[in-house]
C-alpha positions as CSV (number, residue, x, y, z in Angstrom):
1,X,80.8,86.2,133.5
2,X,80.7,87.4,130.3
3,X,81.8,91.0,128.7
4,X,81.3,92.3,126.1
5,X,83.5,93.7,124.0
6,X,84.8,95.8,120.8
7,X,88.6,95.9,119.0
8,X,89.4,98.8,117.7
9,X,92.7,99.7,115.7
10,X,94.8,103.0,115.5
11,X,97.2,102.6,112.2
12,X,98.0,99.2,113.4
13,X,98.0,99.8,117.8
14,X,95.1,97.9,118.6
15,X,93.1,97.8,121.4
16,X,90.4,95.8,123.4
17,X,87.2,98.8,124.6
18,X,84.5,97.8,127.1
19,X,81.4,100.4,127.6
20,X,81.2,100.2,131.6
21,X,79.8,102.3,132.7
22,X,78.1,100.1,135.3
23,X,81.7,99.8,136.4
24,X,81.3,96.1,136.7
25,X,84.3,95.1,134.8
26,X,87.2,94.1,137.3
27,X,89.8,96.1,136.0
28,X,91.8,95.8,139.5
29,X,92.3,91.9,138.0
30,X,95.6,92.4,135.9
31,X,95.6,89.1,134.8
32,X,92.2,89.1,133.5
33,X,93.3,91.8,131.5
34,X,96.6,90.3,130.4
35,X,95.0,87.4,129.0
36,X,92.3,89.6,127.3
37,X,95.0,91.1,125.7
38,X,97.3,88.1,124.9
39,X,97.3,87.4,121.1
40,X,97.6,83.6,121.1
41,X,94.9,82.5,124.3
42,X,93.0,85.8,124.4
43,X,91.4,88.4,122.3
44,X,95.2,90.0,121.7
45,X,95.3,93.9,121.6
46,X,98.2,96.0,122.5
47,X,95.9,97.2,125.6
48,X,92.4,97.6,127.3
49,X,90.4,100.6,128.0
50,X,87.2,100.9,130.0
51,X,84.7,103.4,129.0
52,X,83.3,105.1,132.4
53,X,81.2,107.8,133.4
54,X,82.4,111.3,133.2
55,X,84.0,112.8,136.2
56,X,83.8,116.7,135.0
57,X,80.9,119.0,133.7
58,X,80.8,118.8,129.9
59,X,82.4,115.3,129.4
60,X,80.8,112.5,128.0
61,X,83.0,109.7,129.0
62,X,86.0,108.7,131.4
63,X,88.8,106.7,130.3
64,X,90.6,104.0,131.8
65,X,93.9,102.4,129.8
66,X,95.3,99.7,130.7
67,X,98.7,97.8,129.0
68,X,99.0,94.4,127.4
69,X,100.7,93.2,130.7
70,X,97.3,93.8,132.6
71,X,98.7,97.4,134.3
72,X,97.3,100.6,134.5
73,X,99.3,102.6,131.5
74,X,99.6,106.7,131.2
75,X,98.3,108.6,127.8
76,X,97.5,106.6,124.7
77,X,97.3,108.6,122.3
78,X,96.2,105.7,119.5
79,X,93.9,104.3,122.2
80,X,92.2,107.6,123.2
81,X,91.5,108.4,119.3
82,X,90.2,104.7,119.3
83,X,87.8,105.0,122.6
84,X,86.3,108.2,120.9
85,X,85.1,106.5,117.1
86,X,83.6,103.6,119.7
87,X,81.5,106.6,122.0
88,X,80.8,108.4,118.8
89,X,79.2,105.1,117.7
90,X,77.4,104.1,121.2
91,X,76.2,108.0,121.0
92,X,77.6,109.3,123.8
93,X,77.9,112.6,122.5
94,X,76.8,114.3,119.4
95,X,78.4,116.6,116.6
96,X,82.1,116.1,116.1
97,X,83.6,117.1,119.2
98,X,84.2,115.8,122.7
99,X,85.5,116.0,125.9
100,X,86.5,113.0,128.2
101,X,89.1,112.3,131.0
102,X,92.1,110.4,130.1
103,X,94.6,109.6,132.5
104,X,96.7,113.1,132.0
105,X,93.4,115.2,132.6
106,X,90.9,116.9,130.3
107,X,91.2,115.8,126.7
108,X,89.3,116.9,123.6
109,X,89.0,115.0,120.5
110,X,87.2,115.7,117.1
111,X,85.4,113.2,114.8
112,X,86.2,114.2,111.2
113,X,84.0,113.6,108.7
114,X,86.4,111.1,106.7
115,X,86.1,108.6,109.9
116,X,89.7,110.1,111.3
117,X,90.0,111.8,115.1
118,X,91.9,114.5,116.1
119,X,92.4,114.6,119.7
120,X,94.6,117.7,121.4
121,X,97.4,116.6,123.8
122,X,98.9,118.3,126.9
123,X,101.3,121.2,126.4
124,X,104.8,119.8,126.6
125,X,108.4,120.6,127.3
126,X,111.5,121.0,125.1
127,X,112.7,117.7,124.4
128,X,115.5,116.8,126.7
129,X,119.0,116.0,125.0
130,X,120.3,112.6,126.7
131,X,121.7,108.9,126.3
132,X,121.7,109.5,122.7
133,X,118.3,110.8,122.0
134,X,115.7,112.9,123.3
135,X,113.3,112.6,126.4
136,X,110.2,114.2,125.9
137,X,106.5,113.4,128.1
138,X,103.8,113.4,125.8
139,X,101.5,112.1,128.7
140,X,103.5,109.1,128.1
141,X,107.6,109.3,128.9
142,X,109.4,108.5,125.1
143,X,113.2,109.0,124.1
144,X,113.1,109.7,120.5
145,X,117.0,108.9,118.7
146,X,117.8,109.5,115.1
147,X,118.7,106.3,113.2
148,X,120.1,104.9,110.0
149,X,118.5,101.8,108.2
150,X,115.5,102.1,110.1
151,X,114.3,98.9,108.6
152,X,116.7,96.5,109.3
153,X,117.1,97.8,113.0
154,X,116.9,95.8,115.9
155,X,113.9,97.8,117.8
156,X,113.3,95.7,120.0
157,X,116.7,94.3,121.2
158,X,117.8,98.2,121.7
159,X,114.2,99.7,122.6
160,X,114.5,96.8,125.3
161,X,117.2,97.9,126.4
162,X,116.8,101.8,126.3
163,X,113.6,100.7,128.3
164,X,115.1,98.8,131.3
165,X,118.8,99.5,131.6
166,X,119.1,103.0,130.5
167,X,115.8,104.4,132.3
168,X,115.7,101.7,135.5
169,X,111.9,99.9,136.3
170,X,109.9,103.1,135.4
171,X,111.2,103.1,132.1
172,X,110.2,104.9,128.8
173,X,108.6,103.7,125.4
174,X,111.9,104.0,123.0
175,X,111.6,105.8,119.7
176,X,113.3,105.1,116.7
177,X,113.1,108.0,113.7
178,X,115.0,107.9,110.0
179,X,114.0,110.1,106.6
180,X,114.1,108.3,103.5
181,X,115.1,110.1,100.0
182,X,112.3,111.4,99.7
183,X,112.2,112.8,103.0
184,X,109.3,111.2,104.6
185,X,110.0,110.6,108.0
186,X,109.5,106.6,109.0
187,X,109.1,106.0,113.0
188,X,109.1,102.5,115.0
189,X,108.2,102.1,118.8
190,X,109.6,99.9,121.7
191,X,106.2,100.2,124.1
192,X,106.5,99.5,127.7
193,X,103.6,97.5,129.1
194,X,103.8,95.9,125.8
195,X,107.0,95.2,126.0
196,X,107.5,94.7,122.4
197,X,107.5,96.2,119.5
198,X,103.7,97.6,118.2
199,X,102.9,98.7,114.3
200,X,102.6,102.4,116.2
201,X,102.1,104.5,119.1
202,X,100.3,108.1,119.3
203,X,102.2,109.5,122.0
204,X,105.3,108.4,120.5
205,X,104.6,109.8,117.1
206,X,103.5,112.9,119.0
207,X,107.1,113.0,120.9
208,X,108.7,112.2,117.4
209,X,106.8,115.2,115.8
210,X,108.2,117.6,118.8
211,X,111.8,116.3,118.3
212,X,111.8,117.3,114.9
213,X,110.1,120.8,115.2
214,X,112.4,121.3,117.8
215,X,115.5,120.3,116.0
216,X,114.5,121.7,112.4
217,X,112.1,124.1,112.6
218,X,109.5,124.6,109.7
219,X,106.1,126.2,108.6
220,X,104.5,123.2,107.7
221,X,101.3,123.0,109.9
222,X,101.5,119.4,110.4
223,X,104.5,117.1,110.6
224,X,103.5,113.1,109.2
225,X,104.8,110.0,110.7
226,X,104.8,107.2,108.8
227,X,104.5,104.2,110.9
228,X,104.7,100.4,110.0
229,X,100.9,100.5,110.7
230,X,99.8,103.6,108.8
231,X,100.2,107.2,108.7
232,X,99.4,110.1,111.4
233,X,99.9,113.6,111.5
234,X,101.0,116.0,114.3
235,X,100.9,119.5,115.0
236,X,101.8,121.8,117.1
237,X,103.2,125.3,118.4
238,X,106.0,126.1,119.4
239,X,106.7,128.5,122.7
240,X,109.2,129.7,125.1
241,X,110.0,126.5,126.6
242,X,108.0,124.3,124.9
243,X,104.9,123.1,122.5
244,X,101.0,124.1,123.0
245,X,98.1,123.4,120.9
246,X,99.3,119.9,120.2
247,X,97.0,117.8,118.2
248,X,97.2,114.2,116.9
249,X,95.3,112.7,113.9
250,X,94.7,109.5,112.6
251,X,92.3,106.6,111.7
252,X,90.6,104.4,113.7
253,X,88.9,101.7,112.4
254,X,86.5,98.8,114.4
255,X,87.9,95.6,113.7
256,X,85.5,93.0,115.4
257,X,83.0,93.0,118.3
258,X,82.2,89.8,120.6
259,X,82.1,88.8,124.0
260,X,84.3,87.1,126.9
261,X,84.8,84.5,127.4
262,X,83.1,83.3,124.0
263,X,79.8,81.5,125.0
């Protein structure tokens, strides 16, 4: 059978979408979705999401993410801001903002008119000192360490490793965060699921962003990552015991549509 299908990209994190809201897409087939994804017999995409029907009042879409390696994933932040440009363009909702379910809950996003999305996160914790960094849960789990000679480090070798042997067969996507001289800070993510490095990850800028206000406190309203895939921007508040009104904004651009398997 074929699907059709749109790739989208997020600064780089890219992504396979299906509208399905038939729900006749086989997600429960991981290696269909694996091979979707795989960038040398497939489509290749750091992960898949199904569009779905809404499950709440008010919503315009579900959302269902799945990894490179075919499994269900948590939160993408990159993805999410991805799946709303591609229902903003099917017209699933009108005006600039939306609601949808993601796999954390609720989640509200904004179209901006310069082709950018804004989507607001979950409240979070403090970041959590430990094994060298800091754990934080953005939807997704991240530890966030400060490095030196960010470009020259070996991400994957040590996310790998901060992944599997440090945090066991859960695991956690690994963070790695430097400022230059002109003190922009530069970020680069080990992704579970992926199990690689990707050009950027919204939930892991989003964890980076909270490290930092919670290590040097600032006014600036928004705090900028600059990825190896583009730039995004986080804010956020900062309580007793943790962040609210969290937001994450970026690009996200339509690369190519088609269909699988290519008829």
């Amino acid at each position: 059978m074929a699907y059709a299908f749109v790739k989208y990209h997020g600064t780089g994190n890219d992504f396979v979408l299906l509208h399905d809201f038939a729900a006749v897409f086989p997600h429960d087939d991981s290696s269909l979705v694996a091979r979707m994804c795989n960038r040398h017999f497939g489509i290749g995409a750091d992960g898949l999401m199904l569009l779905r029907p809404p499950v709440r009042a008010g919503q315009s879409f579900s959302l269902l993410y799945f990894n490179a390696d075919g499994k269900l994933g948590s939160l993408c932040g990159n993805g999410s801001r991805c799946a709303v440009a591609l229902a903003k363009s099917l017209g699933l909702f009108s005006g600039h903002a939306v609601s949808f379910e993601a796999a954390d809950g609720e989640r509200t996003a904004f179209m901006e008119a310069n082709g950018t999305v804004r989507i607001r996160m979950a409240d979070a914790s403090l970041p959590q000192a430990e094994h060298g960094g800091y754990f934080v849960d953005t939807g997704s789990p991240h530890w966030v360490g400060l490095v030196t000679d960010l470009a020259d480090y070996p991400v994957v070798l040590e996310g790998k490793r901060i992944r599997n042997e440090v945090y066991g067969p859960s695991g956690v996507n690994a963070n790695f965060l430097e400022q230059d001289r002109n003190h922009r800070w530069h970020l680069r993510t080990y992704e579970r699921g992926v199990e690689d490095e990707t050009l950027s990850c919204g939930t892991g800028a989003t964890a980076a962003a909270l490290v930092l206000a919670y290590l040097h406190p600032s006014n600036e309203a928004w705090t900028e990552l600059h990825t190896q895939g583009g730039l995004l921007r986080v804010r956020a508040q900062s309580v007793r015991g943790g962040f609210q009104g969290i937001e994450l904004e970026g690009p996200a651009e339509l690369v190519f549509s088609g269909t699988w398997p290519i008829l």
